[in-house]
C-alpha positions in Angstrom: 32.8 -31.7 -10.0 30.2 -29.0 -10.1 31.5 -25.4 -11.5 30.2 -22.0 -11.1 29.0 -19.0 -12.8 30.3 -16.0 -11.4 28.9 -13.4 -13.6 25.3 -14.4 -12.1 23.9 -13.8 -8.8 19.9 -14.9 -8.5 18.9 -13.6 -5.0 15.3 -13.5 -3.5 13.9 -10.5 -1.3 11.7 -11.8 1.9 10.1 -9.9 4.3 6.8 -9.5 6.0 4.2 -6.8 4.1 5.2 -3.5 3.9 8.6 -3.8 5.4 10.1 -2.0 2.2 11.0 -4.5 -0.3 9.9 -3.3 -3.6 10.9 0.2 -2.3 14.6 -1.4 -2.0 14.2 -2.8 -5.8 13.0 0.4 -6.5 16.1 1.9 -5.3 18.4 -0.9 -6.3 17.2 -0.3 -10.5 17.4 3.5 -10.0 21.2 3.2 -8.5 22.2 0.7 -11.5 21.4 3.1 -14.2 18.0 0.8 -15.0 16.3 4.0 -15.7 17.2 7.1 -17.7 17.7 10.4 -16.6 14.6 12.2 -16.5 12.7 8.7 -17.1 9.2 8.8 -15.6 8.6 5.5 -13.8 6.0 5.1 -11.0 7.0 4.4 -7.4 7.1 0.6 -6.4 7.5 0.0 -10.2 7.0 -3.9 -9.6 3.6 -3.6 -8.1 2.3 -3.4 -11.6 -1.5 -4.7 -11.2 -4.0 -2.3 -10.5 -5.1 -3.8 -7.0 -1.6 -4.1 -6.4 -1.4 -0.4 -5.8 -4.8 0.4 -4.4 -3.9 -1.9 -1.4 0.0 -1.1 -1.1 0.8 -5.0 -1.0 3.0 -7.5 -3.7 0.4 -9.9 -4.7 2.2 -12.1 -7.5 6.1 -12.7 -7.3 8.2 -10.9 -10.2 11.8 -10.4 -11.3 14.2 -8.0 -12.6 17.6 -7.9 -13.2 20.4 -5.4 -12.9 24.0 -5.5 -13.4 27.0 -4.2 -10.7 30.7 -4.3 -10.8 30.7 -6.7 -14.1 27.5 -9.1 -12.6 23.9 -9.8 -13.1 22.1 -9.6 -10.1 18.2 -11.6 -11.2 16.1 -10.2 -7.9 12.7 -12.2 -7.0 10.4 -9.6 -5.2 8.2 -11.9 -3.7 4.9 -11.0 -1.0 5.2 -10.5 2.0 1.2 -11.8 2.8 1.2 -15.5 4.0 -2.1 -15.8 2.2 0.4 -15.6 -1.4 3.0 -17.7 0.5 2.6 -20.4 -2.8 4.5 -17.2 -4.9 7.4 -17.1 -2.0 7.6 -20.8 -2.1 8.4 -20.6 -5.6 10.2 -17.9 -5.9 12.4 -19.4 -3.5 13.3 -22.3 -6.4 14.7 -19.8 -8.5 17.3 -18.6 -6.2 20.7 -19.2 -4.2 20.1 -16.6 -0.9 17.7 -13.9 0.4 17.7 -10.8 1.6 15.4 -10.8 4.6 14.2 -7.6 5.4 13.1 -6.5 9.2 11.5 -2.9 10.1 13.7 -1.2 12.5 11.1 -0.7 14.5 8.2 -3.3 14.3 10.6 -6.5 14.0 10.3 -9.9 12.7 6.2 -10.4 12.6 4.4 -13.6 12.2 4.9 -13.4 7.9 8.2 -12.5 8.9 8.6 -16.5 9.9 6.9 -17.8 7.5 9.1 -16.3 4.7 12.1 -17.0 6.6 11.0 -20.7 7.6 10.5 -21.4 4.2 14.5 -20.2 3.6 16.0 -22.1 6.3 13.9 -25.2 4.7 15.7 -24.8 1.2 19.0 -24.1 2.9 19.4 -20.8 1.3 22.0 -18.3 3.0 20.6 -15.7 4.3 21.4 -11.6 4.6 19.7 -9.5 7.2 19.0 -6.0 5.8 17.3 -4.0 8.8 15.5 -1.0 7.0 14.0 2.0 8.3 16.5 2.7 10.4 15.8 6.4 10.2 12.4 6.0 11.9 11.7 7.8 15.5 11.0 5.2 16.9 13.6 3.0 15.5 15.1 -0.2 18.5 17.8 -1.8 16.3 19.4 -3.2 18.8 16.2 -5.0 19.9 15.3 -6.0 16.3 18.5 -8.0 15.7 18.3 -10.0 19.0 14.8 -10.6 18.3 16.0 -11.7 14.9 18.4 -14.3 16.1 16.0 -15.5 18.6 13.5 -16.1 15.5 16.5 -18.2 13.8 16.7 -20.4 17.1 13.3 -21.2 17.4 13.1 -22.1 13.4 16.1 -24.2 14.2 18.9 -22.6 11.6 21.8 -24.7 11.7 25.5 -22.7 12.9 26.0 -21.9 9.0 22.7 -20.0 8.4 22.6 -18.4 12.0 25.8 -16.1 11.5 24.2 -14.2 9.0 26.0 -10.6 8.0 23.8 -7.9 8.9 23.4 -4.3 6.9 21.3 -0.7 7.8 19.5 0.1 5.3 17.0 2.9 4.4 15.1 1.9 1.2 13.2 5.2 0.9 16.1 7.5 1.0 18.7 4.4 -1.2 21.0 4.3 1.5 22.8 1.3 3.3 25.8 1.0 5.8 27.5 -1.9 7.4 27.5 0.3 10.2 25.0 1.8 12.6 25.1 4.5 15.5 21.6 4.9 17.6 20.5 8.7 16.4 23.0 9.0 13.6 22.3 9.0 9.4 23.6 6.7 7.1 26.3 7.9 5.5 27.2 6.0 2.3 25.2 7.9 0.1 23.8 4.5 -2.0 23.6 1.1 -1.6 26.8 0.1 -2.4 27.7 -1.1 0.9 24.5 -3.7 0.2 25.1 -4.5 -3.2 29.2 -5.1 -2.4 28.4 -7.5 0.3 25.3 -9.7 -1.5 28.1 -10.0 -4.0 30.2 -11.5 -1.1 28.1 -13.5 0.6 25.2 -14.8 -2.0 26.7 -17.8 -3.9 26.9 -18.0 -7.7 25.0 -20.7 -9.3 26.5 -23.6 -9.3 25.9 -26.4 -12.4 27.7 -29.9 -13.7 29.5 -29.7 -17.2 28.4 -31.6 -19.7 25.3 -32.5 -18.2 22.2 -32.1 -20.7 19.7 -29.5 -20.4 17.6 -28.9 -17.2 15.1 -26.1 -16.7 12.3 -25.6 -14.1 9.3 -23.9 -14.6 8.5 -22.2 -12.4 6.0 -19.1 -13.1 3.7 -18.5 -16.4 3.5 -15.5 -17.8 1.5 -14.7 -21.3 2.3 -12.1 -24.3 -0.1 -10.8 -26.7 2.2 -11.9 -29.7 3.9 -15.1 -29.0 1.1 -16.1 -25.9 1.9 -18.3 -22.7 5.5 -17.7 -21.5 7.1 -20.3 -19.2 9.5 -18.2 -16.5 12.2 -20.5 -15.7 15.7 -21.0 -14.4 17.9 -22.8 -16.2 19.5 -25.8 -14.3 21.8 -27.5 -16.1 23.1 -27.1 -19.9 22.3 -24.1 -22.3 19.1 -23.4 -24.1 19.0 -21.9 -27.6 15.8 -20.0 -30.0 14.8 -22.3 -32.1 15.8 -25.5 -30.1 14.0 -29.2 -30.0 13.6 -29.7 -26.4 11.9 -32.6 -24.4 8.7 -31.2 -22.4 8.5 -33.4 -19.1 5.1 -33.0 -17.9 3.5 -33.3 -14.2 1.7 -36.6 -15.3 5.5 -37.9 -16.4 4.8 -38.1 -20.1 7.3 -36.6 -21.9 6.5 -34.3 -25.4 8.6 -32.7 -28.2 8.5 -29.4 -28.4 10.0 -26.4 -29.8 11.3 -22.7 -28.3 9.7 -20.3 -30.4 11.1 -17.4 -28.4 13.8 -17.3 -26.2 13.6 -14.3 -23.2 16.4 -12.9 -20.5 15.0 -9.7 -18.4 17.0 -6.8 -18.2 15.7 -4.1 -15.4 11.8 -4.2 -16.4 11.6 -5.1 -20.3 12.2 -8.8 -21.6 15.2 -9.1 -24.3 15.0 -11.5 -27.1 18.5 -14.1 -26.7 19.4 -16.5 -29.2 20.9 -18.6 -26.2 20.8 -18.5 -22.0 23.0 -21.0 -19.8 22.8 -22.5 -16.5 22.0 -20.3 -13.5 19.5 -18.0 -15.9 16.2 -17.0 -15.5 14.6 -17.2 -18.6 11.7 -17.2 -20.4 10.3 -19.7 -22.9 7.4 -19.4 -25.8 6.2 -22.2 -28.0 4.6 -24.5 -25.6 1.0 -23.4 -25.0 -0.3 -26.1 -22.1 3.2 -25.6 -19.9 2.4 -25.5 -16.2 4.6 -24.4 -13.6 6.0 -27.2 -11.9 7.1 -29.0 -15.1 10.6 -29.2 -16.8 12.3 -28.6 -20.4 14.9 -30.7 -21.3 17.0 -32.1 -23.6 15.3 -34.7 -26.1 18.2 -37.3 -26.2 18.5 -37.4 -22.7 15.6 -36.0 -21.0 15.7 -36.1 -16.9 12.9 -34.9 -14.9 13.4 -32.6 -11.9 11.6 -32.8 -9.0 7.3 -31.0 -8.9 7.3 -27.9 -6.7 5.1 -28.0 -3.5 3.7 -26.2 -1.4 1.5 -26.1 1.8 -1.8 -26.8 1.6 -4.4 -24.5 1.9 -6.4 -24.0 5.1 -9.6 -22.0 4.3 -12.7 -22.5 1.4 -15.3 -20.2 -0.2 -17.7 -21.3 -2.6 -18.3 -19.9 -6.1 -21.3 -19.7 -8.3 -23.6 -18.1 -10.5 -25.6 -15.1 -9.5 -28.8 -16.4 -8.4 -30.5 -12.9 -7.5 -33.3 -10.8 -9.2 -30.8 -8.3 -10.2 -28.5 -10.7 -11.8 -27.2 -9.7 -15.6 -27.7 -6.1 -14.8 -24.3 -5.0 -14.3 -21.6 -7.6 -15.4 -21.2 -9.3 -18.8 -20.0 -12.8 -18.0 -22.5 -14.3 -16.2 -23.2 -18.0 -16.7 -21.6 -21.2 -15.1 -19.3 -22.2 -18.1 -17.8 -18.7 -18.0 -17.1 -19.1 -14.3 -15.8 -22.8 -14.7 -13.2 -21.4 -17.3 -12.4 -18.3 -15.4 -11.2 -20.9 -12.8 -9.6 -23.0 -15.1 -7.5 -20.3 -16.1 -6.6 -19.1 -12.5 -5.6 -22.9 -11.5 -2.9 -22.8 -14.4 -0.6 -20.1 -12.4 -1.9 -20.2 -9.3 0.3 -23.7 -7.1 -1.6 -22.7 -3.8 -5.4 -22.5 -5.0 -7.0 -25.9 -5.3 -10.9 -26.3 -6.7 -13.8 -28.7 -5.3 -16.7 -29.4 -7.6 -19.7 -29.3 -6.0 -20.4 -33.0 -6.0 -17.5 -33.0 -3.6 -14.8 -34.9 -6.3 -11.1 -34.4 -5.3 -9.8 -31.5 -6.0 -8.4 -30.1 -9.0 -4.6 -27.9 -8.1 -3.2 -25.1 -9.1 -0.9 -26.1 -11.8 -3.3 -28.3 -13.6 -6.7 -27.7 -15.1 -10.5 -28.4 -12.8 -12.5 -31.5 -12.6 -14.6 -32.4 -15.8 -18.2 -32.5 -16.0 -19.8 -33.3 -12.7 -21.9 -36.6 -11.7 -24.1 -34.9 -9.1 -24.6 -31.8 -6.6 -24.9 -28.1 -8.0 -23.7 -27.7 -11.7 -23.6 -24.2 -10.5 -20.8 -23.7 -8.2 -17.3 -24.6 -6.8 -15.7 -25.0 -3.1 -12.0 -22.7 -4.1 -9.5 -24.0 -1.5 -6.7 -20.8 -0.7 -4.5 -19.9 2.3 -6.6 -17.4 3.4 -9.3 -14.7 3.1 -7.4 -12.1 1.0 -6.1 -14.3 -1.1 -9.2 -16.0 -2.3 -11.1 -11.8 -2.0 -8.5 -10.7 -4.3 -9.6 -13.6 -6.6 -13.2 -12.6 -6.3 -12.2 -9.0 -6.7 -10.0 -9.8 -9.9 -13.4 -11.7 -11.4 -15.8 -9.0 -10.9 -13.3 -6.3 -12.2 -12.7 -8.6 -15.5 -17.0 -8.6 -15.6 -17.4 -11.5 -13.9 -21.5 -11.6 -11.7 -21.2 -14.4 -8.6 -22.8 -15.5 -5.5 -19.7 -16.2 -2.9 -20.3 -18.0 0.4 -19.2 -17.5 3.7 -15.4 -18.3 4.1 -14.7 -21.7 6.0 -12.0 -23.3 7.4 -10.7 -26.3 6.2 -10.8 -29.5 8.4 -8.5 -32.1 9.0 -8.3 -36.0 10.5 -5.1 -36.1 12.3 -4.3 -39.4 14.8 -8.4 -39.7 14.1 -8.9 -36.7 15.8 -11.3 -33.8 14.5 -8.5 -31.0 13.6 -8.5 -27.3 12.6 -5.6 -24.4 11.4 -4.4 -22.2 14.2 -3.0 -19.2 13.3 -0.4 -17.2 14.9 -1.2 -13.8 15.4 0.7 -10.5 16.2 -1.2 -7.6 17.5 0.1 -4.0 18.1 -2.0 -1.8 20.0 -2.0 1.7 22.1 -1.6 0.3 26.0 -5.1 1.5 26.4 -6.7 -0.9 24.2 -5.0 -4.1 25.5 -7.7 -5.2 27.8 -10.3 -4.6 25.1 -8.6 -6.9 22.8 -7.8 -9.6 25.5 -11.8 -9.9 26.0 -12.1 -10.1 21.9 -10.0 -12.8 21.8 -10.6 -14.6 24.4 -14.0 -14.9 23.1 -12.0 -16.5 20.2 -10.1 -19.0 21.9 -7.1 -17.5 21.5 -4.2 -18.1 23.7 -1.8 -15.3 24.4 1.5 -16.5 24.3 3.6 -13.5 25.0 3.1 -9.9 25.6 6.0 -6.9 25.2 5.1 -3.4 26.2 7.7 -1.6 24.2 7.6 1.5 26.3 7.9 3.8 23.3 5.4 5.6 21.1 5.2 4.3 17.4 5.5 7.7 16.2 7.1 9.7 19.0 4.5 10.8 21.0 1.6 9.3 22.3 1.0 6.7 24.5 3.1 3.2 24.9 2.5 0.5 22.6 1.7 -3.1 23.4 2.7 -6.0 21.3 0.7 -9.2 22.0 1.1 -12.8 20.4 -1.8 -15.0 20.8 -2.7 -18.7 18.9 -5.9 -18.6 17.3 -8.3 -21.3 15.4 -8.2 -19.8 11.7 -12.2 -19.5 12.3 -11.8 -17.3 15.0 -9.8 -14.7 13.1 -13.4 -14.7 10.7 -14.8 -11.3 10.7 -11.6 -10.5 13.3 -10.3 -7.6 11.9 -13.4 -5.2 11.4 -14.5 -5.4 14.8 -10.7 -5.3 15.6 -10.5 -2.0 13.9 -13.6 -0.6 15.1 -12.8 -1.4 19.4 -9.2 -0.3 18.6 -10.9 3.4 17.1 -8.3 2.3 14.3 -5.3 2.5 15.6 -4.3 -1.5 16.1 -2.3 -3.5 13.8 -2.6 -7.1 13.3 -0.9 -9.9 11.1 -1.4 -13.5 11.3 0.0 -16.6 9.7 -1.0 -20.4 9.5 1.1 -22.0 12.4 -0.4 -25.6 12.7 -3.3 -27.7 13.3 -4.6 -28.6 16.6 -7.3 -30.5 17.6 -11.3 -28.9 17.3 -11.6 -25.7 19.7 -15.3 -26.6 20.2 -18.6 -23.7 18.8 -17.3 -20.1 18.3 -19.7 -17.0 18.2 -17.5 -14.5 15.9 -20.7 -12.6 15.6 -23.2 -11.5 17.9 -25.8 -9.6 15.5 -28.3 -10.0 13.6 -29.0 -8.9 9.7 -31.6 -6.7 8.7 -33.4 -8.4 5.9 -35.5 -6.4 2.7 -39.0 -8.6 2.9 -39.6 -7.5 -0.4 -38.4 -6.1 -3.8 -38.6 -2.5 -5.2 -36.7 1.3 -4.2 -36.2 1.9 -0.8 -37.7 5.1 0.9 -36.0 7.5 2.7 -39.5 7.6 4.9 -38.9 3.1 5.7 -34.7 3.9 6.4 -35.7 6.9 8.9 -37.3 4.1 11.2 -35.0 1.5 10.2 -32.0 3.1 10.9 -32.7 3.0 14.9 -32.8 -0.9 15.0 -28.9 -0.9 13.6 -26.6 0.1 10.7 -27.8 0.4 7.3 -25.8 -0.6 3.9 -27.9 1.1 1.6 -29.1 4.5 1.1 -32.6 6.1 -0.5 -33.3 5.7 -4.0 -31.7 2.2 -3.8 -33.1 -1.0 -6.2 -33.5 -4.2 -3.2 -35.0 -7.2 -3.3 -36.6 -9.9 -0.9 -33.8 -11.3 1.3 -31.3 -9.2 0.4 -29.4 -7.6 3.6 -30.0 -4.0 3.9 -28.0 -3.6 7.4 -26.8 -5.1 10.6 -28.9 -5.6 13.2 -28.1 -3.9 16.6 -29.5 -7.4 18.2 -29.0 -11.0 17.8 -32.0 -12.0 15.5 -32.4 -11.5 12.2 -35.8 -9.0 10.9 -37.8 -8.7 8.1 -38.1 -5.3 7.1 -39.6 -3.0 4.5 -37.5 -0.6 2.9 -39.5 0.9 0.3 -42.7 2.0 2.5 -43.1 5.4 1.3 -44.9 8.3 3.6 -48.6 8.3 3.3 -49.7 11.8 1.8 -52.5 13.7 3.3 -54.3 17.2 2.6 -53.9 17.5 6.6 -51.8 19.6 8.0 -48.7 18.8 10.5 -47.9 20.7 13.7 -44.3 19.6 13.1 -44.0 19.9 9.7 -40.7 21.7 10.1 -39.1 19.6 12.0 -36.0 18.2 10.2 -34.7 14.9 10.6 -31.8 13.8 9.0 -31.1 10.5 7.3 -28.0 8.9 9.3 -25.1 8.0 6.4 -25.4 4.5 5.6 -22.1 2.3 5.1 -21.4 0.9 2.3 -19.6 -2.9 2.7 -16.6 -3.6 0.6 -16.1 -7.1 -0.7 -13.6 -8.0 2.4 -15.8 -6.6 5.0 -18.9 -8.5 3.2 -16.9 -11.5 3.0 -16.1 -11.4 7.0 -20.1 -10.5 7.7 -22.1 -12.9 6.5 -23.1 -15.8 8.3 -23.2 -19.9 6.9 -26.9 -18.7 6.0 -25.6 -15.7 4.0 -23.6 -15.3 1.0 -22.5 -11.9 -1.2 -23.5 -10.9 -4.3 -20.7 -10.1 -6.0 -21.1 -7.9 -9.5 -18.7 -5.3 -11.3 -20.9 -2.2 -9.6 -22.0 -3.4 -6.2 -21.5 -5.7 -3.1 -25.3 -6.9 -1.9 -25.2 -9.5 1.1 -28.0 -11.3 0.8 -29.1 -14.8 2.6 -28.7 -17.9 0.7 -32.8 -18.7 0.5 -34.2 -15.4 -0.4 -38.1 -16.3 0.2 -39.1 -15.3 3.9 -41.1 -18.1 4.2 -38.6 -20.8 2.4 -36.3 -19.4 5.5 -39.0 -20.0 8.2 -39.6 -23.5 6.7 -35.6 -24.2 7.1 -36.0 -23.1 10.4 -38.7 -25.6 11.9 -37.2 -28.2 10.1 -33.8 -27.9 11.8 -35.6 -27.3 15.3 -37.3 -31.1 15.1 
């Protein structure tokens, strides 16, 4: 008969991006006395890496732990990005319910199914927290149906559907179980929230007597002890110092020992001398652990089952910089650096898989890459992720750590279903001022999307303004390529758009995501401002005077189809002669400068970025002119 542990409570926190999770932890450790008075801690305190808080978004999932009326409450933040959905998927296994969070005013979104899909799949309980209910143009009302029509369509069974509900505004730490349209919250705390997840979240539940069980199911690593296994502890206790049995992925089974023994409490990890079933602990002592795998105990060791997860749906490639500029600016530069750099990513990271080039199966997050290669380029790897950010904040991780790389062209991955040709369509919401919704319906159109519903919400977004437009289309995952630039730039920035995998459906036939050409430096040396005055009339330029280019590196967007060679670095002829308009000023327009996303969603199959800890250089993939006017005949015959 199983038993439970009342004085535990592990509970996950789902929502879609930026709908005010880690502001609720935030307010959750402040409220349970986490911090000391006076304490300086940093807003959104679990978004600890560095790109974390540049883009505002919960990359890896992390927990804490507080303590409330006499109980531990382990919290999972997890993302709220589809492309990390492998971190909410195992986040997930650690846990007994969710809080799933909804804006008050934008609703559930497409990440806001995914995370709550993936829920309903483990059979986890579930409490609604709506949040931002003190927005002007909060529709609660509206929110909650739309909420329970979400839980319809994912097919919640009558347990998980009557799900309590609670008001919530993160920012200010406030929650009700109440809520009148126009009026404030007025518990004071979170109380109300914290009382009822009490309620309604149920303890962990174990069997007596049965031997040890723990999952691992995150990596972590120290300075003093080195790689720490996050895990939660099944069945049984663990103890410092303990024999244990290491059941590996491959189903061999090791002795090991647990060096150092971890609980967290708030932020900081505690030593323990023992933990017991229901915990979240972690482990040192076992240097090649991978998540997935599970401690046990040696006289009666019992396996649980891997963690999956979905598999990914779009591909870059990797390699060494192959430019004239390479080894200028970053330190780790050749292929076996790379290769390991990979290698070490694949250990914590369930959702990424690698290709070598010679096109051998793939090695999976979890595990270690393919060996040496038998064939293709020793040079560079196909890295298989759920989506474009996921696999740019990789490349962006890289070149911040030194890293110098050529990165393709992001693809979609294929699929033979019923021996039919098949693709990823996404499913994507887009929020935009009424005046723009005829602009977007010809962008996507042009896409193959297929709108499936559209809600004019009658209200402002902040008040004032004009009405805002919600608009749900299905999209191939290739037409969503470059999407969001051109999205931004038609929009004059004021859309919003989130998209999710939704399924594979059979090939949508040739898409044109971009209609113009590049702008291509015939030659290497500083460019002129004298060569970018008459340059800048054929299109936009992505470099400025002064600038060190070479021969088929991109130096701006053509305003037309076809690609040009250009010469950047011409320099004005000096005469003795005198100019009648010699004082006639003309100014050098400001050039943009690419980031990595909007390089990454720019370049062509014939293009690729060069990728180095100072700059972002498209460039095409043969840089000789004439190498590229070869290609070209021979594809023409």
């Amino acid at each position: 008969m199983p038993a439970t542990r009342d004085d535990i409570r592990n509970v996950a926190i789902v929502a879609h991006v930026d709908h005010g999770k880690t502001t609720l932890v935030d307010a959750m450790l402040w409220q349970s006395g986490a911090f000391r008075a006076g304490q300086e801690v940093a807003t959104r305190v679990l978004d600890s890496m560095d790109l974390e808080r540049e883009k505002g978004i919960t990359i890896l999932a992390k927990n804490t732990s507080l303590h409330y009326s006499g109980v531990k409450l382990n919290i999972i933040d997890t993302p709220g990005h589809a492309d990390f959905g492998g971190e909410v998927e195992r986040g997930l296994t650690m846990v007994d319910g969710v809080l799933l969070l909804v804006d008050a005013s934008e609703g559930p979104l497409p990440q806001t199914r995914f995370v709550l899909r993936k829920a309903l799949e483990a059979k986890l309980p579930v409490i609604l927290v709506v949040n931002k209910v003190d927005r002007s143009d909060a529709r609660v009302a509206e929110v909650i149906d739309e909420v329970y029509e979400l839980f319809l369509d994912l097919d919640a069974d009558e347990q998980q559907i009557e799900f309590p509900i609670v008001y919530c505004n993160a920012k200010a730490g406030v929650a009700s179980l109440h809520y009148e349209a126009g009026e404030k919250l007025d518990s004071g705390n979170l109380a109300p929230l914290l009382d009822l997840l009490l309620q309604r979240i149920p303890a962990p539940t174990y069997e007596p007597g049965h031997p040890l069980q723990a999952l691992v199911t995150n990596l972590d690593a120290s300075p003093y002890v080195g790689r720490l296994a996050i895990c939660r502890v099944r069945n049984g206790s663990i103890r410092k110092g303990q024999q244990i049995a290491w059941c590996r992925a491959d189903g061999s089974i090791q002795r090991a020992q647990v060096a150092e023994l971890y609980v967290t409490e708030a932020l900081q990890r505690v030593d323990a001398a023992e933990a017991g079933p229901g915990e979240i602990i972690a482990v040192a002592g076992i240097a090649e652990v991978t998540i997935g795998e599970t401690l046990a105990d040696p006289a009666d060791p019992r396996a649980l089952p891997v963690i999956t997860v979905d598999e990914p749906a779009m591909s870059i490639t990797i390699g060494i910089n192959t430019s004239p500029l390479a080894g200028k600016d970053g330190d780790k530069v050749t292929a076996r650096q790379i290769k390991n750099r990979l290698d070490q990513e694949l250990v914590g990271n369930v959702s990424l898989r690698v290709v070598d080039s010679d096109r051998s199966p793939p090695a999976r997050g979890g595990g270690r890459a393919g060996g040496d290669r038998a064939g293709g380029d020793p040079n560079q790897w196909e890295v298989q992720g759920r989506g474009e950010l996921q696999l740019a904040v990789l490349v962006e991780m890289m070149r911040r750590e030194g890293f110098e790389l050529t990165v393709g062209q992001p693809h979609v991955l294929e699929r033979q279903i019923d021996g039919k040709r098949c693709e990823p369509v996404e499913r994507l919401s887009v929020d935009v001022p009424e005046e723009h919704v005829g602009t977007v319906t010809q962008l996507l159109a042009a896409r193959k999307g297929r709108m499936e519903h559209m809600t004019n919400h009658g209200i402002p977004r902040s008040g004032h303004g004009p009405a805002w437009v919600r608009m749900d289309y299905l999209v191939p995952a290739r037409g969503l390529i470059g999407f969001r630039t051109e999205f931004l730039t038609e929009t004059r920035g004021t859309g919003i758009m989130h998209h999710v995998f939704d399924r594979w459906e059979p090939w949508a036939g040739e898409l044109l995501t971009r209609t113009t050409g590049a702008l291509v430096a015939d030659r290497r040396g500083e460019t002129a401002t004298y060569s970018l005055m008459t340059l800048q009339e054929r299109g936009s330029l992505f470099v400025g005077p002064g600038e060190e280019v070479y021969e088929g590196m991109i130096i701006g967007e053509n305003a037309r189809a076809e690609d040009i060679d250009v010469n950047p670095t011409k320099e004005k002829h000096l005469t003795n002669m005198r100019s009648s308009t010699a004082d006639v000023l003309v100014r050098l327009d400001t050039h943009h400068k690419p980031t990595l996303d909007e390089a990454l969603e720019f370049v062509r199959s014939d293009e690729a970025v060069e990728v180095t800890p100072v700059a972002v250089r498209p460039r095409k993939l043969v840089l000789s002119k004439i190498e590229r006017q070869k290609a070209v005949k021979l594809a023409r015959k």
